[in-house]
N, C-alpha and C positions, 0 to 999 in steps of 0.2 A: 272760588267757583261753586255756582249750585248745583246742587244733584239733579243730574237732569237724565232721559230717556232717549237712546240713541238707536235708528234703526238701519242696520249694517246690511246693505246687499251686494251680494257678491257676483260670482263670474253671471248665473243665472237669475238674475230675479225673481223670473216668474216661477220659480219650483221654491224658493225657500229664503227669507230671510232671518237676520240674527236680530234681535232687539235684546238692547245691553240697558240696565240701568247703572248710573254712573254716577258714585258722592260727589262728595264736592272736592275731595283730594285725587279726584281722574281715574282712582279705581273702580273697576267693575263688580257692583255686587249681587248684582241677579243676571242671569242672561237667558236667553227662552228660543227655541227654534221655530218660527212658524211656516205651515208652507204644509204639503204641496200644492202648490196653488195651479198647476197646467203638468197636462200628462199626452205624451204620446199612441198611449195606449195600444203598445204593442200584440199585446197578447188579447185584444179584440179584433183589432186589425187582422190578426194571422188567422184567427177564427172564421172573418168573416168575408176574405178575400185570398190565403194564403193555406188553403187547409190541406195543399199534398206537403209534406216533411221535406221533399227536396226543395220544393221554392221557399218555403217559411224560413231554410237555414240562410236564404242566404237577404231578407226582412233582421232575422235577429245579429245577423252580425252588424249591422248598421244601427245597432241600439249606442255602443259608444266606439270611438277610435282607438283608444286607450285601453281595452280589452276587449276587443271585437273576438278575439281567439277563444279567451275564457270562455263569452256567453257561446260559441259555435260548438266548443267542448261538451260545457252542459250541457246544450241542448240536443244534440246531436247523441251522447252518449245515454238520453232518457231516452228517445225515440227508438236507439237498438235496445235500449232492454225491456222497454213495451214491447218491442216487434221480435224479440229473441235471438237478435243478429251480433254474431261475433266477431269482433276485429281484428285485421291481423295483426302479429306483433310489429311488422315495420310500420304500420300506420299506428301504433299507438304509441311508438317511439318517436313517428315525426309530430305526434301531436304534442306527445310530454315537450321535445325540443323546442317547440313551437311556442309552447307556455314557457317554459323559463328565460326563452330569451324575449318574449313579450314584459316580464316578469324586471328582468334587469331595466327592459326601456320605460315601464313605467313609474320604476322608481328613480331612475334617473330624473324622470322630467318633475317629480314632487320633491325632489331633495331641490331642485332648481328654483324651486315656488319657493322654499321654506330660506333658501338662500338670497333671493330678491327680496322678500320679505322681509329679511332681515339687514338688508342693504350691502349685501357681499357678492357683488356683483363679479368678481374674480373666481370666487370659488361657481357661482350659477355657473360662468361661460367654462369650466372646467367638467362641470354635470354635464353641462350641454352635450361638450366634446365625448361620453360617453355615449349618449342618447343617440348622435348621430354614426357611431361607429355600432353599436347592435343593431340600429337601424337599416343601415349597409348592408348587414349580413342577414336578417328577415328579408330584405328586398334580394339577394341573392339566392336564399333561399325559395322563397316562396311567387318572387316575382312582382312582389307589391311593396310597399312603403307603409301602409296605411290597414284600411281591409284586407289580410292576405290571402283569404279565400280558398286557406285547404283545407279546413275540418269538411267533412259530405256524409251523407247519413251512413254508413257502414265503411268510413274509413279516410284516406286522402284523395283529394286532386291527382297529386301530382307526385311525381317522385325524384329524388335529387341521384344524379352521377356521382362517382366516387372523384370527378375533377371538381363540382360544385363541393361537396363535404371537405374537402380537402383545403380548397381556397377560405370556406369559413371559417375551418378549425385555426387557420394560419392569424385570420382578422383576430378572431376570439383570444388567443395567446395575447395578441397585442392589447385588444380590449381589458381581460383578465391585469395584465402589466400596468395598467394606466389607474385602474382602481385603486390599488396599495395606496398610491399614490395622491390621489382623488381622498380618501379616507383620510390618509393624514392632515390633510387642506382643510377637510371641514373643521375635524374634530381641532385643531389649532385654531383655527378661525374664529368658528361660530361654535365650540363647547362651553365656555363660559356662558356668551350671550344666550345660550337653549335652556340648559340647566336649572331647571329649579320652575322653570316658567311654563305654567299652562298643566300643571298636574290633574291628570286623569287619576284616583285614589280609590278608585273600585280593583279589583285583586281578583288573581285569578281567574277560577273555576265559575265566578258569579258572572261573571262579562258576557254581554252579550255576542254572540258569532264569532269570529276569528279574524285575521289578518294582523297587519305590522301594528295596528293601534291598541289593540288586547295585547299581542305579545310583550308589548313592551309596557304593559302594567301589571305582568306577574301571567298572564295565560300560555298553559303552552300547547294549546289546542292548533293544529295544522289539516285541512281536512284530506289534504295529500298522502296521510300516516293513519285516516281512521274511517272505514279500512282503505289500504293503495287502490288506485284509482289508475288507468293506463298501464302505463310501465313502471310507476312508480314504486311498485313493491319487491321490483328487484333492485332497485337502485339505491344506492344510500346516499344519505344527506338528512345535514342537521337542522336545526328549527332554529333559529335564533330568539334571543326572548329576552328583556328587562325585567326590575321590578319598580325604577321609579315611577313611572308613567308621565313622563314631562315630555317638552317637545324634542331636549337632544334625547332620549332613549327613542320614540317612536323616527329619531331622526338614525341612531344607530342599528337600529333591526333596520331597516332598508339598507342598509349599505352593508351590512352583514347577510343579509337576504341576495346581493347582487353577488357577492363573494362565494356564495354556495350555491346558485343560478349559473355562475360561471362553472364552475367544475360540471355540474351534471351536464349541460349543456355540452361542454369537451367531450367528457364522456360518452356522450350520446353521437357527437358527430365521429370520434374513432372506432366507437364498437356499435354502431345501427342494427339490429335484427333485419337479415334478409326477409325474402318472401314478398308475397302482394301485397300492395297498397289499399286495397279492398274489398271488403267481403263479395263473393262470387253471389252466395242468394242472400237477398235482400227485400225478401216478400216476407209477410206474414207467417210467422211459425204459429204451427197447430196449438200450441199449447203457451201464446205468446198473453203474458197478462194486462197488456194495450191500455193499461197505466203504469207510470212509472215518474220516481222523481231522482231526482242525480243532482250532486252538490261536488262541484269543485273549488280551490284555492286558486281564486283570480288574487291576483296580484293585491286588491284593496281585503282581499277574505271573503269568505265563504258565500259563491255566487250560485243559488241552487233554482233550477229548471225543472216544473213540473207539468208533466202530458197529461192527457187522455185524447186513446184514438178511437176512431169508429175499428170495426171486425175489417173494415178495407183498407184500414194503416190512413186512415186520414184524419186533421186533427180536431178534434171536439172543442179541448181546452188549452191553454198553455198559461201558466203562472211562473211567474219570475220574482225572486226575491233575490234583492243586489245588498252587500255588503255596505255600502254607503247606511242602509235602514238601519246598522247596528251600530255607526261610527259614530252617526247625527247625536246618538244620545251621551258619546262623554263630550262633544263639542264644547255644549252651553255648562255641563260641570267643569270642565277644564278651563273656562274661562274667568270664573269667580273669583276672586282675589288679583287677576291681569288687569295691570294698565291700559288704558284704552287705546294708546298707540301702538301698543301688542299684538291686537287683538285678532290682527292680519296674518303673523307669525304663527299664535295659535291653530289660527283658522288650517294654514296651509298646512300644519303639520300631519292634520288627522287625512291629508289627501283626499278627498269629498269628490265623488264622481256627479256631478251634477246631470250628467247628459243620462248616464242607465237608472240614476232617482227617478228624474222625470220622463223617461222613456216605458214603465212599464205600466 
């Protein structure tokens, strides 16, 4: 076979494609991302049509499905601390809840990808079965399936009874129960065929941004922990983290990531902070510095929202930088030395949000 040039497009076309060059023994020996080629352009849009804070939140959650909670967290959480406004603890408890079990279903549906991918369609429909049982309980929670629609600018929507808490906590045990289980499937399964394949070989502290795809090549950077963000810094839980950077490690920090999503999560539905759902004043504090930027741990890493407001809490600017921007660059390194029927497996492990890429 001759070396020839291969140009890979994936879920999105228009935001990015892979071009592989390929010897003539079907390995890959350069590979190169190019793109973005079409953008949403959210944060002109919110500029120039969306500029009061309470309608713009509810523009950015529709950036992706897949973490609509993250980007409503960051954003929502710059605009109180431009505007000086403090949340109560129950609204930052159901927001923490809100993210981790966002948290569990995102990673369920990319462990799903990485198991089609790799032709184990046994273990996918066992991911699935998880996907759809957090799912259940966000929709009981929140009301929704999809956009849940509680983060608001100084706090929650909505607040759950202690029969809603109660009925989740029950699902969650079951969910919780089924993972052990789920874990052992993959790692039998698909640990041989990950192992070794699609080496990301950058280390640590040099990595660019955070999430499962840094951690699991030696970073143990979480932006959950630097400094707590919500309720996070009374809660404990651990980081999970690798050092080989192949596809089963960025494939074992998610499912050890779901495993500590589940406890806090429990946690959070038995012992909730009373009190309001929302801060009472939500104007402009005198001494409010009406810029501000805030970075939380979406589920793919570090998802960070930056404001400026006019003196009337309206928006000027809004910058979004999404975790996908830091993941793109070990893609085409991790690809190098992969087989070209791999190259899909690779692809799916690094989880690539294509839709909040090309949304901002």
């Amino acid at each position: 076979m001759a070396a020839r040039e291969v140009t890979v497009q994936f879920e999105v076309p228009e935001v990015y494609r892979l071009v592989l060059q390929t010897g003539k023994d079907g390995v890959i020996s350069e590979a190169r991302v190019e793109g973005e080629f079409i953008s949403r352009q959210i944060g002109a849009l919110i500029k120039a049509r969306y500029t009061d804070p309470h309608k713009a939140i509810y523009v950015v959650e529709r950036l992706c499905g897949a973490c609509s909670h993250a980007h409503t967290l960051a954003f929502a959480s710059s605009v109180e601390k431009a505007l000086g406004i403090g949340v109560p603890s129950r609204a930052a408890g159901m927001r923490v809840l809100g993210a981790e079990l966002e948290r569990i279903q995102s990673h369920a549906y990319s462990l799903s990808e990485i198991a089609a991918a790799a032709g184990s369609h046994d273990v996918e429909r066992s991911l699935w079965g998880i996907w759809q049982a957090v799912t259940a309980i966000l929709a009981e929670l929140s009301g929704s399936r999809v956009h849940y629609g509680l983060n608001v600018i100084g706090g929650v929507t909505r607040d759950v009874s202690p029969g809603v808490l109660g009925t989740s906590k029950t699902k969650l045990a079951a969910l919780r129960a089924s993972v052990d289980g789920v874990r052992g499937e993959f790692s039998r399964v698909l640990g041989e065929r990950l192992a070794g394949l699609g080496v990301w070989a950058a280390k640590g502290e040099g990595l660019p941004g955070t999430g499962p795809n840094q951690r699991a090549s030696g970073s143990c950077r979480d932006i959950r922990k630097e400094p707590p963000y919500a309720l996070y810094g009374e809660l404990a839980f651990g980081v999970p983290g690798r050092e080989e950077g192949d596809c089963f490690a960025r494939a074992s920090v998610r499912l050890e990531e779901i495993v500590e999503s589940c406890r806090l999560a429990e946690g959070l539905l038995s012992g909730l902070p009373g009190g309001e759902i929302r801060a009472r004043e939500i104007d402009v504090a005198p001494d409010a510095p009406l810029t501000s930027a805030v970075s939380v741990e979406a589920p793919r890493g570090e998802d960070r929202h930056e404001v400026a407001l006019t003196p009337t809490g309206e928006i000027r600017t809004l910058t979004i930088r999404v975790p996908t921007e830091d993941s793109l660059v070990g893609v085409a390194a991790a690809l190098v030395g992969v087989r070209e029927p791999d190259a899909r497996i690779v692809v799916a492990s690094f989880d690539l949000c294509m839709s909040c890429f090309g949304g901002t």
